[in-house]
C-alpha positions in Angstrom: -24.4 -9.9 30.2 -22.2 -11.7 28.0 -22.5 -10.3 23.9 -22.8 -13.9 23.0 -25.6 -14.8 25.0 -26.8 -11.4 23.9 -26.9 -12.4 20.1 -28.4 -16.0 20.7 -31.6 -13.8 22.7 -31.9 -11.9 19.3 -33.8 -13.1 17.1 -34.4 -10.5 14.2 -35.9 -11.8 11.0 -35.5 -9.2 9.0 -36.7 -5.2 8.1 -37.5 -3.7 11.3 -36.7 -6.4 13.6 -32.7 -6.4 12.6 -32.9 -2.1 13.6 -34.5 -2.9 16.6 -32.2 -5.5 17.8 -29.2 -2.8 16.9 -31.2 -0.8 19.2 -31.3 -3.5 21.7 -28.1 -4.2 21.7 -26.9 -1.1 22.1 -28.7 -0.4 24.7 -27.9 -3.3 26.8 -24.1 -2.7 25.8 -24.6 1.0 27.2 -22.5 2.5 24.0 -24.1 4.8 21.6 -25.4 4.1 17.4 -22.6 5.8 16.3 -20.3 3.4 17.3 -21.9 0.6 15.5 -20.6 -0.8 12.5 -23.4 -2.7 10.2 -22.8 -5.1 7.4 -25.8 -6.4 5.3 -26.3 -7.6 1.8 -29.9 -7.5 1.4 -33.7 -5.6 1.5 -34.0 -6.9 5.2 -30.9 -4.5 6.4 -32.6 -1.5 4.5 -33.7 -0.4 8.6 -31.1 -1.1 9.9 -28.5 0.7 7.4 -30.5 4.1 8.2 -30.6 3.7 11.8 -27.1 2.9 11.9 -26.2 5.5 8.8 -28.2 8.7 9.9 -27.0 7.9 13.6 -23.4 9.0 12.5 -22.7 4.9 12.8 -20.9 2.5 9.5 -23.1 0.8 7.0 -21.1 -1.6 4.9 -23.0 -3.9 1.6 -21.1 -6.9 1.5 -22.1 -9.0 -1.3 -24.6 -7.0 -1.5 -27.8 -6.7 -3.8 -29.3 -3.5 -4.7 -31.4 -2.2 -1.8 -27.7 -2.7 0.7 -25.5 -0.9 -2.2 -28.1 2.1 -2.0 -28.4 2.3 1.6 -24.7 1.5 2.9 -21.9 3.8 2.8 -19.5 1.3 1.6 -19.4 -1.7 -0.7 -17.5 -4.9 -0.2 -17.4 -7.3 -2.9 -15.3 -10.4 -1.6 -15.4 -14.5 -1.8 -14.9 -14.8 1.8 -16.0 -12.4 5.4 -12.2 -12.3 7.0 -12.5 -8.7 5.5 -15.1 -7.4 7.6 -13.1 -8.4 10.5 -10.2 -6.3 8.9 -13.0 -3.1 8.4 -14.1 -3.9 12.1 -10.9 -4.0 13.9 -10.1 -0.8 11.9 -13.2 0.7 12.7 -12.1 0.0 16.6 -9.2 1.4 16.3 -9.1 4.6 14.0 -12.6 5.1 13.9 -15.2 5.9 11.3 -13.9 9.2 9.5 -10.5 7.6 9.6 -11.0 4.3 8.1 -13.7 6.0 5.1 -10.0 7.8 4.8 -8.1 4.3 4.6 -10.7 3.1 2.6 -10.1 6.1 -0.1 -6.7 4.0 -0.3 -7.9 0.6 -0.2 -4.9 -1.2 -1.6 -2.6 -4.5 -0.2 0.4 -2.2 1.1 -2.5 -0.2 3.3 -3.8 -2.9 5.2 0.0 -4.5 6.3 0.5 -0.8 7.1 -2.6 -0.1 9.2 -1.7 -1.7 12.5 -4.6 -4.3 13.0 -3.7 -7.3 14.9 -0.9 -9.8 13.3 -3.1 -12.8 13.3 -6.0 -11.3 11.5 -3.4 -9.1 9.5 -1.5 -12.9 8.6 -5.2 -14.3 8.2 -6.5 -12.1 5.9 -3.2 -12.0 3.6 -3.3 -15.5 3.2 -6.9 -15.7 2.4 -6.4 -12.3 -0.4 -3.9 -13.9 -2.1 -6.1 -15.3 -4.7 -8.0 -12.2 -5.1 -7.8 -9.2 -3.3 -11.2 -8.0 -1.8 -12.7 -4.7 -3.6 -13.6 -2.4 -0.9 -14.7 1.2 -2.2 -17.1 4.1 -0.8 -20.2 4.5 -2.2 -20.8 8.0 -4.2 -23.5 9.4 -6.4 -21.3 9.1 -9.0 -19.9 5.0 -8.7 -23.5 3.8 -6.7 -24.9 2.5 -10.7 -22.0 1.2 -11.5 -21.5 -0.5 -7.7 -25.2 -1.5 -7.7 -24.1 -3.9 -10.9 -20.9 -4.7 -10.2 -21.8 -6.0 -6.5 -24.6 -7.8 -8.0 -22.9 -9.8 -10.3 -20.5 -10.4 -7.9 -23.3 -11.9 -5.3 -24.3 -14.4 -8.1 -21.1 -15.5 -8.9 -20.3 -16.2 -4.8 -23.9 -17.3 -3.9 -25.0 -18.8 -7.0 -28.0 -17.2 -9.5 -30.8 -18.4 -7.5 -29.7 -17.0 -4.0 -28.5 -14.6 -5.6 -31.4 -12.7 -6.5 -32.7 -12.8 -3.2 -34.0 -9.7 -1.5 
């Protein structure tokens, strides 16, 4: 089966449907959690983030409001998605432990060095030029600080209303 067509038959509304379609999805992929990479931004990916999380998989917040900052392993805060294509690809090809690594060094000069593919690499250099995306791993120590940070951010992108959202 085709992962497109695979996406359109999931239909997950939110909480525990979104970890049971990972599930699903998985499983009709025939690959294991810990593969997965999730990105979420709100109470409805809470699930999902510790299936994905305690599974050994990647839970990113991007844009996210408190419930994804406290439940992901790192935070994005950016005005526009090509970087979770850039975490994905690297994701593919380093893997988890060494992208959290790459991450440790989040800067401009690390990404044209980290061999993902020249058009996303030219994509998302063009699109950072006006702001470079914050991407930064979630500790006891900075989650606070990332909790308000990201949320202020979220406003700013989404507007206050949407927002606040769950």
């Amino acid at each position: 089966m085709k992962t497109g067509r695979m996406l359109r038959e999931v239909n997950p509304v939110g909480g525990f449907e979104k970890a049971a379609a990972v599930k699903d999805i998985v499983t009709r992929l025939n690959e294991h959690i810990e593969t997965v990479m999730y990105v979420g931004d709100s109470i409805t990916d809470v699930s999902a983030f510790q299936l994905v999380r305690d599974a050994g998989g990647l839970t990113i917040a991007f844009n996210g409001n408190s419930y994804a900052v406290r439940e992901a392993e790192v935070a994005v805060l950016s005005d526009n998605a090509t970087v979770t294509a850039v975490l994905a690809d690297l994701h593919n090809i380093l893997g988890k432990p060494r992208l959290l690594t790459l991450i440790r060094k989040w800067a401009l000069r690390t990404i044209e060095e980290s061999g993902i593919s020249e058009p996303l690499k030219s994509r998302f250099l063009r699109e950072c030029q006006r702001k470079f995306p914050r991407v930064e791993l979630i500790t006891r120590r900075n989650m606070k600080k990332l909790v308000l940070e990201s949320a202020k951010f979220r406003q700013s992108v989404r507007g206050e209303a949407i927002g606040k959202l769950g």
